[in-house]
C-alpha positions as CSV (number, residue, x, y, z in Angstrom):
1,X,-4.4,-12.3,6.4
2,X,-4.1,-9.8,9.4
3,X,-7.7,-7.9,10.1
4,X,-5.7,-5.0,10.1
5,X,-3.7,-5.6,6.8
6,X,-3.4,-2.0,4.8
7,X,-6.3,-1.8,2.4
8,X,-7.1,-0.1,-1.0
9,X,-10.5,0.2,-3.3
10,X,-9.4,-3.1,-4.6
11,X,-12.1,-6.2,-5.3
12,X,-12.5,-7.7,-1.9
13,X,-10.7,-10.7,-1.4
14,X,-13.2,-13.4,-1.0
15,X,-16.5,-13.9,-2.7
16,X,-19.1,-11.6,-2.1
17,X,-22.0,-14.4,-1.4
18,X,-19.2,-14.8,1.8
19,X,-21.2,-16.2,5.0
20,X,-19.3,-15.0,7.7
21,X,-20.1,-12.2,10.3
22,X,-22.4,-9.0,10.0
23,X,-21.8,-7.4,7.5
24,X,-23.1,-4.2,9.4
25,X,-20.3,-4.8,12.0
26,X,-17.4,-5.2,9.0
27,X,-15.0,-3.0,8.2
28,X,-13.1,-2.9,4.9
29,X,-11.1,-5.4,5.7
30,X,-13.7,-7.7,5.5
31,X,-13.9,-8.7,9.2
32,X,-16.2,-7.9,12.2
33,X,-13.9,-5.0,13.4
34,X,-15.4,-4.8,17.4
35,X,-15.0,-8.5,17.8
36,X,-11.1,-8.4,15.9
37,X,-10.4,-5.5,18.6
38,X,-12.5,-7.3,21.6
39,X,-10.5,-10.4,21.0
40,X,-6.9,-8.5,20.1
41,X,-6.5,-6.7,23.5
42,X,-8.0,-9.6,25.1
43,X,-5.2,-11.4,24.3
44,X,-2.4,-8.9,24.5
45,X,-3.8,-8.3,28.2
46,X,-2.4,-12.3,28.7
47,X,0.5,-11.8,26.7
48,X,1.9,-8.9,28.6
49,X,0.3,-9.7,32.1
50,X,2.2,-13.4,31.8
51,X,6.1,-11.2,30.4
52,X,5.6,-9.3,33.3
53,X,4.9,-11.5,35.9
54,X,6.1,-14.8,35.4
55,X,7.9,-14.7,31.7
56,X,8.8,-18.5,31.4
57,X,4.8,-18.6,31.4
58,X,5.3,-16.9,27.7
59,X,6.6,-20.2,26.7
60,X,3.6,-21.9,27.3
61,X,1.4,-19.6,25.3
62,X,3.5,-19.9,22.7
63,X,3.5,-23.7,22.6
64,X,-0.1,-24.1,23.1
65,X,-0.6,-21.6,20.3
66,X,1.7,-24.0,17.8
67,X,-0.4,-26.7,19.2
68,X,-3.6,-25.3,18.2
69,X,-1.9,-23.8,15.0
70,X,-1.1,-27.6,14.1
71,X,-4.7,-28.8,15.0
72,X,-6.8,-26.2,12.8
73,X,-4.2,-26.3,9.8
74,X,-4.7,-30.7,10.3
75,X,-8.5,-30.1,9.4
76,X,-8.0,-27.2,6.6
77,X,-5.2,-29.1,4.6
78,X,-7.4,-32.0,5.0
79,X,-10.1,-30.7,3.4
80,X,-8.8,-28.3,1.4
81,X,-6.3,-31.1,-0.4
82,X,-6.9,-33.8,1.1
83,X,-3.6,-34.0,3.3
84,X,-2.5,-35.8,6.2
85,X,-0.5,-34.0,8.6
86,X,1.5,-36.4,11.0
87,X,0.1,-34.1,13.5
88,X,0.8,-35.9,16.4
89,X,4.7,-36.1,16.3
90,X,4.8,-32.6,14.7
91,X,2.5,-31.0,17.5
92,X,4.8,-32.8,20.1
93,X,7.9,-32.0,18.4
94,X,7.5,-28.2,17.9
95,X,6.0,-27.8,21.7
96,X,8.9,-29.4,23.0
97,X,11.2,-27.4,20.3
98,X,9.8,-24.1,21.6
99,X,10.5,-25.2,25.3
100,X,13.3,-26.4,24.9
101,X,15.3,-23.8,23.3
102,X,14.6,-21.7,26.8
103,X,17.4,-23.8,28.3
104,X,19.4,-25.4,25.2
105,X,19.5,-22.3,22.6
106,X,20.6,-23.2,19.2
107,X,21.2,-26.5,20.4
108,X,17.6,-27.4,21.1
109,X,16.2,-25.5,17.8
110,X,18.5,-27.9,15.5
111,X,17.9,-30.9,17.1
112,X,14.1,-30.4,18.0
113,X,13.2,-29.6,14.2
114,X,15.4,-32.3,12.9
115,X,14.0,-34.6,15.1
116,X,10.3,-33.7,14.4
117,X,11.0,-33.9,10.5
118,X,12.5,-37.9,10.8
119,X,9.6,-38.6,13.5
120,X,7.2,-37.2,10.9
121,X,8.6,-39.2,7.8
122,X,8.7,-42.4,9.4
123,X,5.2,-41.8,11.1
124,X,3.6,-41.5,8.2
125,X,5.1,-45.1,7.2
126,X,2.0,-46.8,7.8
127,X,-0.6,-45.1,5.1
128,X,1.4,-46.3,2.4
129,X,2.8,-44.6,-1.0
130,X,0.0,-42.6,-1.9
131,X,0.0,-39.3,-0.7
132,X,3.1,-39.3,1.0
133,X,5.4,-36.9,-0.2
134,X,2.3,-34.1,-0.2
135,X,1.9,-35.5,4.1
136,X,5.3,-35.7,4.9
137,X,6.1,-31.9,2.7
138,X,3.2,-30.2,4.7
139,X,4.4,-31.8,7.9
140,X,8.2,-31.0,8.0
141,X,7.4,-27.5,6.2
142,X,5.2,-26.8,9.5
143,X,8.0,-28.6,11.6
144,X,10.1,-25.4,10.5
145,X,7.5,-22.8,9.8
146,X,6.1,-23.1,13.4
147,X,8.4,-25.1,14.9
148,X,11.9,-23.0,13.9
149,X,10.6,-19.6,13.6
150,X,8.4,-19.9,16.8
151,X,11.6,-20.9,18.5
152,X,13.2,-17.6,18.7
153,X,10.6,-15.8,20.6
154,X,11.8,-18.4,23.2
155,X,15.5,-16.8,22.6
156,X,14.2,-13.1,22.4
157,X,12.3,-14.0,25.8
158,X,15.3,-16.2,27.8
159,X,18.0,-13.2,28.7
160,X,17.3,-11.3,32.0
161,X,15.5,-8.5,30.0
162,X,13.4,-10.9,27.7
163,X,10.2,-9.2,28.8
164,X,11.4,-6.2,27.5
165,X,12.6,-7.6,24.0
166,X,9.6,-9.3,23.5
167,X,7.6,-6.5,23.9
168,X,9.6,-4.3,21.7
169,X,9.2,-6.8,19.3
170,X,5.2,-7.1,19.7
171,X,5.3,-3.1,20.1
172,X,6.8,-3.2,16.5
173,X,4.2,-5.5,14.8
174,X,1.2,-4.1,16.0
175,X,1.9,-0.5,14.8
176,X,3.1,-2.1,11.7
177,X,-0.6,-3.4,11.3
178,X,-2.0,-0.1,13.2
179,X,-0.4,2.3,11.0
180,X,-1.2,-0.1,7.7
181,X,-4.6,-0.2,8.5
182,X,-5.0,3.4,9.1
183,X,-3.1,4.6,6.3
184,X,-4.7,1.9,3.6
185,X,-8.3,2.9,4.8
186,X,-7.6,6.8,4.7
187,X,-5.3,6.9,1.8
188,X,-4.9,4.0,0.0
189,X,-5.1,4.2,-3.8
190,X,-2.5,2.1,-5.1
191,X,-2.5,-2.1,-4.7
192,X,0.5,-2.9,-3.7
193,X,0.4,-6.8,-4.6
194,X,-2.9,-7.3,-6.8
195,X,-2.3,-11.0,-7.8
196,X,-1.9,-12.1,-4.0
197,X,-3.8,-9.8,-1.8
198,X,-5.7,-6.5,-3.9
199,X,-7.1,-4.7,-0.8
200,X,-2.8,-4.0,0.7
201,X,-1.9,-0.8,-0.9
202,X,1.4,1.1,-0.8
203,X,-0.2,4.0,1.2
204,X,-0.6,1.4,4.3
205,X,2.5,0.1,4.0
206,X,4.3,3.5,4.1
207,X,1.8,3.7,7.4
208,X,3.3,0.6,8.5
209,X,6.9,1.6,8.1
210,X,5.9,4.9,9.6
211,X,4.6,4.0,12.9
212,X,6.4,0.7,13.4
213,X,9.6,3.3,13.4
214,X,7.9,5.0,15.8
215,X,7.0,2.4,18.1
216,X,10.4,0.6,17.3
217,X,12.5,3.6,18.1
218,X,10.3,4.6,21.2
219,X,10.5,0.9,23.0
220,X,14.2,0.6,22.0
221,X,15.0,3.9,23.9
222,X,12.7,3.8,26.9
223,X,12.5,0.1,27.5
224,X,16.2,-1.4,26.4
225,X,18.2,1.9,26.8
226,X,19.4,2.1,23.7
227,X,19.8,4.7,20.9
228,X,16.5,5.2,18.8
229,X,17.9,4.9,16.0
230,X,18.1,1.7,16.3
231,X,14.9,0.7,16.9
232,X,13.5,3.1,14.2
233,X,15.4,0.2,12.0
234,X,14.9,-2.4,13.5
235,X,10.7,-1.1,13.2
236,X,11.2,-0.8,9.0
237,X,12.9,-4.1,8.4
238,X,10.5,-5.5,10.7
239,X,7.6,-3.9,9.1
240,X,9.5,-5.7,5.4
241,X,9.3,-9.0,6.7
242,X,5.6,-8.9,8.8
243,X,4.3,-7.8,5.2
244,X,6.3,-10.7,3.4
245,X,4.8,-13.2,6.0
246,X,1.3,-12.1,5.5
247,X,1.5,-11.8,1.7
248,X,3.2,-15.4,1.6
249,X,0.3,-17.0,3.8
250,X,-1.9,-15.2,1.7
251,X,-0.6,-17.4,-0.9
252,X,-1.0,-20.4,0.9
253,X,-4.5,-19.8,1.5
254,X,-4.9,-18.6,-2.2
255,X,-3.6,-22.3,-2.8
256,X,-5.6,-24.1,-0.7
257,X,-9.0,-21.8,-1.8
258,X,-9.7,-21.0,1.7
259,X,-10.7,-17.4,3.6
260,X,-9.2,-18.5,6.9
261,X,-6.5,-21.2,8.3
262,X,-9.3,-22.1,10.8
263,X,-12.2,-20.5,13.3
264,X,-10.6,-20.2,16.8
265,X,-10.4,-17.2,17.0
266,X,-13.2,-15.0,16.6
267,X,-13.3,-11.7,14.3
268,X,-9.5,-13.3,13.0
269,X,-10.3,-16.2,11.7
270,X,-7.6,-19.1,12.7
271,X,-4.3,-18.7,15.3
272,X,-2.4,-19.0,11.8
273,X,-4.0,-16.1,10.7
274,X,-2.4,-14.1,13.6
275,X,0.8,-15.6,13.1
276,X,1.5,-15.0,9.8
277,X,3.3,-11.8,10.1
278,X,4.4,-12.7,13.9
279,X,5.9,-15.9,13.1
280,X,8.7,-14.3,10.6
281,X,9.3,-11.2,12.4
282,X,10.3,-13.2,15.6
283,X,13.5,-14.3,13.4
284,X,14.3,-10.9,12.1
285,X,13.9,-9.6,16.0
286,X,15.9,-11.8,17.2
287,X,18.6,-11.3,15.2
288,X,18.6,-7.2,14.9
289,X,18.2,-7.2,18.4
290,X,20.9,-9.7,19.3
291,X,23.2,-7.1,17.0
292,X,21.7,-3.7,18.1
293,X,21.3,-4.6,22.3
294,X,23.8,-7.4,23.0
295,X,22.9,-9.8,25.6
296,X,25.0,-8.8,28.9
């Protein structure tokens, strides 16, 4: 779950007797705010230094981020349900996936997650019957989840004005979480999903919606030269599917009884907590952006 996710006066999320951080330094999200914000624009300073100066380097971050992604979620699912990811053929497979579709397109997405998935199956060969449909499930759904989805912010990225889409589409995200978090802290009275994640409220999603059509029409018009209109949609369906992706991994870590995917990244949790609304919303960018600002 995002550190920024809308909240309510819902229970908290995670037992009280939690461990983790100073609970001085926590904001209602449950995180250690200064160190979520330290870390966030430490890493959009990389993000959008590397678009702007050399964005084929954008590639790399994004494959060394499924990398890590693939080694953190190996030692959760591990001990959270005791499965095996094939995490060597998966790791290599969606790296090479995410690369690869810079030069091949649709092409390279296809074949690079079908490959993975029958490297992964026939990996797993050798640890016999038990366990391996749970292994080789985990593995090829992460083959798709990381691999596929990843995959289009190597399309969004590969036209002459990739920089730009890219960080229209990051623009979009982070107000949708900015203008959540604001809105659930100030305002938020009414859970919006209580059963998967009490502290999101409707009152920070309307925030989200609000600012990410703000941001989204804003970028759209100064940065692709297009009408804002267009971006002001492209920021509400965006801020719709961010929202499903984080309330789906909240699922998944609901499943597995865990807080966080993993530790790397500090005030955050795990890179898959980052992702979670990222990962889904590359698609969705991609493809409103494809239709809205045609590639020339």
């Amino acid at each position: 779950m995002n550190p920024t996710e809308p909240q309510g006066p819902a229970v908290p999320d995670v037992p009280a007797d939690d461990p983790a951080g100073d609970p001085d330094k926590k904001s209602r999200a449950g995180r250690n705010l200064p160190m979520a914000i330290g870390v966030g624009v430490g890493l959009g300073i990389i993000i959008v230094g590397t678009l702007l100066l050399w964005r084929q380097g954008f590639l790399i971050i994004i494959a060394a981020a499924m990398l890590a992604s693939v080694w953190e979620l190996r030692s959760t699912l591990a001990r959270a349900r005791g499965i095996t990811l094939t995490w060597v053929p998966l790791g290599l497979g969606i790296a090479a996936t995410v690369i690869c579709t810079w030069f091949w397109g649709h092409r390279a997405q296809v074949v690079g997650v079908a490959l993975t998935a029958l490297v992964c199956l026939v990996w797993r060969f050798g640890k016999g019957a038990t366990g391996y449909l749970a292994d080789v499930s985990a593995s090829v759904f992460l083959a798709v989840y990381l691999g596929l989805f990843a995959s289009f912010a190597s399309l969004l990225v590969a036209p002459t004005d990739g920089a730009q889409r890219v960080l229209a589409f990051l623009i979009m995200v982070v107000c949708s979480d900015t203008g959540g978090y604001a809105a659930g802290v100030l305002a938020g009275r009414h859970p919006m999903a209580p059963s998967i994640s009490p502290k999101k409220s409707w009152e920070g999603f309307a925030g989200s919606v609000l600012l990410a059509m703000v941001g989204g029409a804003l970028s759209v018009a100064l940065m692709l030269d297009h009408p804002w209109w267009q971006g002001a949609v492209i920021g509400a369906v965006i801020t719709l599917v961010a929202t499903m992706g984080d309330l789906a991994e909240s699922l998944i870590k609901r499943d597995l009884g865990v807080k966080d995917m993993g530790t790397l990244l500090p005030g955050h949790g795990g890179i898959m907590d980052r992702l979670d609304s990222l990962l889904p919303s590359a698609v969705v960018s991609w493809i409103l952006l494809t239709a809205f600002v045609p590639v020339g």
